[in-house]
ZAZA-584761 format. One record per residue (C-alpha): x, y, z; residue number from 1; chain. Coordinates in steps of 0.25 Angstrom, whole numbers. Layout:
% ZAZA-584761
> c1,c2,c3,k,c
> X,Y,Z,NUM,A
...
% end
This chain:
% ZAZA-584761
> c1,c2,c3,k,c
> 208,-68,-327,1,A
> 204,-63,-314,2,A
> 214,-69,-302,3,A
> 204,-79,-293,4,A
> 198,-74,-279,5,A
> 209,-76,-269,6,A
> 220,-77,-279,7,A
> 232,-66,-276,8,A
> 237,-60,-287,9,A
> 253,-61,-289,10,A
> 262,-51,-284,11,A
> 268,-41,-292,12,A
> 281,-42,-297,13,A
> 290,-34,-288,14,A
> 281,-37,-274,15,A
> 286,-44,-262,16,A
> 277,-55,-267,17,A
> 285,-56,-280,18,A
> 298,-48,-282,19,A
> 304,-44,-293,20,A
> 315,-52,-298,21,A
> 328,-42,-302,22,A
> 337,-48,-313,23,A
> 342,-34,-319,24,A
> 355,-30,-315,25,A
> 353,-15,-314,26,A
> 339,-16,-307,27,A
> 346,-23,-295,28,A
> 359,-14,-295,29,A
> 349,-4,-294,30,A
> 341,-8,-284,31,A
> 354,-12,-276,32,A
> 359,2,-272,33,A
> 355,4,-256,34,A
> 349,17,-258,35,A
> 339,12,-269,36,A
> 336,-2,-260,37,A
> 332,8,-248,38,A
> 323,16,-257,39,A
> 316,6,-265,40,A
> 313,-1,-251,41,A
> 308,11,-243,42,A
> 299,11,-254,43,A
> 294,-2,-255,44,A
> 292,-2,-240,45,A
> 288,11,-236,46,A
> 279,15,-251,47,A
> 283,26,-259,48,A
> 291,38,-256,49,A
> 299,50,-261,50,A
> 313,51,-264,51,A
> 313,60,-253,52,A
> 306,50,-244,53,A
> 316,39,-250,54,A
> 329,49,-245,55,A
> 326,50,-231,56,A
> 325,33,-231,57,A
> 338,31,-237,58,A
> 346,44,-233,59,A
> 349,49,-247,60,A
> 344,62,-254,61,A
> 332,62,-262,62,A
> 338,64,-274,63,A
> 345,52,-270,64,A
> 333,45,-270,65,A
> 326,49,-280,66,A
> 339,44,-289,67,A
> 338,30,-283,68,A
> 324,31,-283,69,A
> 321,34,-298,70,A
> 332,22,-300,71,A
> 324,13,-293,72,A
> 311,17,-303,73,A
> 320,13,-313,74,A
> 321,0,-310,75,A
> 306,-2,-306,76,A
> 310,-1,-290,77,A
> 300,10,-288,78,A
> 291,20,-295,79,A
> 286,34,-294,80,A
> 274,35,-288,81,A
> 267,44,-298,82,A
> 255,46,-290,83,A
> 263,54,-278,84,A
> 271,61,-288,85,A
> 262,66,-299,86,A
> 260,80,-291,87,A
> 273,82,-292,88,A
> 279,78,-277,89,A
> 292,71,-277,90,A
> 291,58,-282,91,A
> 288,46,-275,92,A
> 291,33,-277,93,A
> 285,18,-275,94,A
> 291,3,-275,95,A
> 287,-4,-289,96,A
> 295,-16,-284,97,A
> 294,-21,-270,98,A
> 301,-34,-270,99,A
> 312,-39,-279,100,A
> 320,-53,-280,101,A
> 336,-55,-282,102,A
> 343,-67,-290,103,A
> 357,-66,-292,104,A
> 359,-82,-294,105,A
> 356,-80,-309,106,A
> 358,-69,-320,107,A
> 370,-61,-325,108,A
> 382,-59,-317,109,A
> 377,-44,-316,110,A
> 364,-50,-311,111,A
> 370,-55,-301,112,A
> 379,-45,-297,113,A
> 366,-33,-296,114,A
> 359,-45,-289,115,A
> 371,-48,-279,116,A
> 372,-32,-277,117,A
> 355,-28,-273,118,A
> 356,-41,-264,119,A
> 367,-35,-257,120,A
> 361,-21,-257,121,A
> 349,-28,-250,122,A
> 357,-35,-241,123,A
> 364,-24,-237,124,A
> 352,-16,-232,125,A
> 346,-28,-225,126,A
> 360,-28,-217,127,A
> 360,-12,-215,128,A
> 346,-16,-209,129,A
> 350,-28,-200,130,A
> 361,-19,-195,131,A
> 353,-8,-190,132,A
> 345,-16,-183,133,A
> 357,-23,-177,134,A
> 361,-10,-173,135,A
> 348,-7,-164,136,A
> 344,-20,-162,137,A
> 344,-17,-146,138,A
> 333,-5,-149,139,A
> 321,-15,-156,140,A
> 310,-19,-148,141,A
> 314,-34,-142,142,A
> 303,-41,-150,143,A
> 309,-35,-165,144,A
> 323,-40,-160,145,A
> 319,-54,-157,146,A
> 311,-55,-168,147,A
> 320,-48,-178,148,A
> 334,-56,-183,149,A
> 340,-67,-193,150,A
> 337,-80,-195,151,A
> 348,-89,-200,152,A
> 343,-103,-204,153,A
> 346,-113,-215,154,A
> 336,-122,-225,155,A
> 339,-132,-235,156,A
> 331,-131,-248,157,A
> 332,-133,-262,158,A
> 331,-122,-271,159,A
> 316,-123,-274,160,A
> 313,-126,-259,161,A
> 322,-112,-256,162,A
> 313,-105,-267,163,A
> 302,-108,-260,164,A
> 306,-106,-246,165,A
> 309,-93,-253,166,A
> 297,-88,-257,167,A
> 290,-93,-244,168,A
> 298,-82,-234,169,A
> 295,-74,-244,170,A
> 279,-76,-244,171,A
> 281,-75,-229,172,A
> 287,-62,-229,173,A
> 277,-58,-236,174,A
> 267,-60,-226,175,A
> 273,-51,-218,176,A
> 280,-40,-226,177,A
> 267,-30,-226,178,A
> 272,-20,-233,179,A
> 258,-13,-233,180,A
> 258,-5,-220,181,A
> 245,-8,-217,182,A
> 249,-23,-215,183,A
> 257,-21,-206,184,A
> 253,-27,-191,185,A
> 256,-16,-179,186,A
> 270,-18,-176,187,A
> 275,-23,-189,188,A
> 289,-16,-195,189,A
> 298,-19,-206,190,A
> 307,-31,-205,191,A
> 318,-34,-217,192,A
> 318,-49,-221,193,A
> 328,-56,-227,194,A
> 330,-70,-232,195,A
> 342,-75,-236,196,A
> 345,-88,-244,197,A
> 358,-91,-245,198,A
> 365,-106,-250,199,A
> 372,-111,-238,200,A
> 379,-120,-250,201,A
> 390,-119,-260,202,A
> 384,-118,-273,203,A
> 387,-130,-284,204,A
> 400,-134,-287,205,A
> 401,-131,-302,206,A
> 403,-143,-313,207,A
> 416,-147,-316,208,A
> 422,-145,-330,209,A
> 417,-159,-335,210,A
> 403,-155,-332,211,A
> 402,-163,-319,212,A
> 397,-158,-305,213,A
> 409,-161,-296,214,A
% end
């Protein structure tokens, strides 16, 4: 059946409107070494590009790259883009996945661990990136500097209410996260966002031999 006028057809796994859940262990050990992360998101951001292209973007050779590159094709990160490369250029790549989602509060211990480690990666990078622009914070246009920074603040929810506060930044960053050029209002440049929910509560006591909650 036809989807009804109006209707918008869901987003496919993998998009910023619905990422891809990693639970393999290898996949996010893979994904979790710096070099790979870089690539995968020039990619993702910028459209495909060459091993070539990819080395002067994270500072390493092209053979490098194409090493880290035909890794990522391996776990479905990106794929050749055949048309470009049927003439016998050197190979380019695209994004397959564009958006991926992380739980480590369930699984295997090695779960866990590959889940613990990629979310480190990421937060690495986004601290490399805070850090740069600490360090020339003075040399922005005053307007950028006062409307750039981090919000701390606090909520109280319940788990369901957290899910859906959840989704809803999400929606909302969707709004703006344009990642078609041609979206993009005059003026407009690239922004990392990050959201952060962390318990500000010990988790629960566990039961006490007898079986009883303390």
């Amino acid at each position: 059946m036809g989807e009804e006028q109006g209707e918008l057809s869901p987003a496919a796994v993998g998009s910023p409107g619905n990422p891809l859940l990693l639970t393999d262990p290898r996949v996010m050990r893979a994904l979790a070494h710096p070099a790979r992360m870089e690539i995968w998101q020039h990619i993702g951001l910028e459209g495909p590009a060459t091993a070539t292209e990819c080395a002067e973007v994270v500072g390493l050779s092209p053979s490098a790259c194409s090493y880290h590159l035909r890794t990522l094709a391996k776990y479905g990160f990106v794929e050749e883009d055949t048309a470009y490369s049927a003439d016998g250029r050197e190979r380019r790549w695209r994004a397959k996945i564009s958006a991926i989602n992380v739980s480590d509060s369930t699984g295997t211990v090695a779960q866990r661990d590959a889940a613990r480690l990629l979310a480190e990666s990421v937060h690495a990078s986004a601290e490399e990136l805070r850090e740069s622009y600490h360090d020339r914070q003075s040399e922005y246009p005053d307007d950028w500097q006062a409307a750039l920074g981090t919000n701390y603040d606090v909520v109280h929810t319940t788990p369901e209410e957290l899910e859906t506060l959840k989704r809803r930044l999400i929606e909302l960053f969707g709004e703006y996260r344009r990642l078609d050029p041609d979206a993009r209002p005059p003026g407009a440049r690239r922004i990392l966002t990050t959201v952060d929910l962390v318990p500000w509560f010990p988790p629960p006591a566990p039961p006490s031999p007898d079986g009883e909650q303390p």
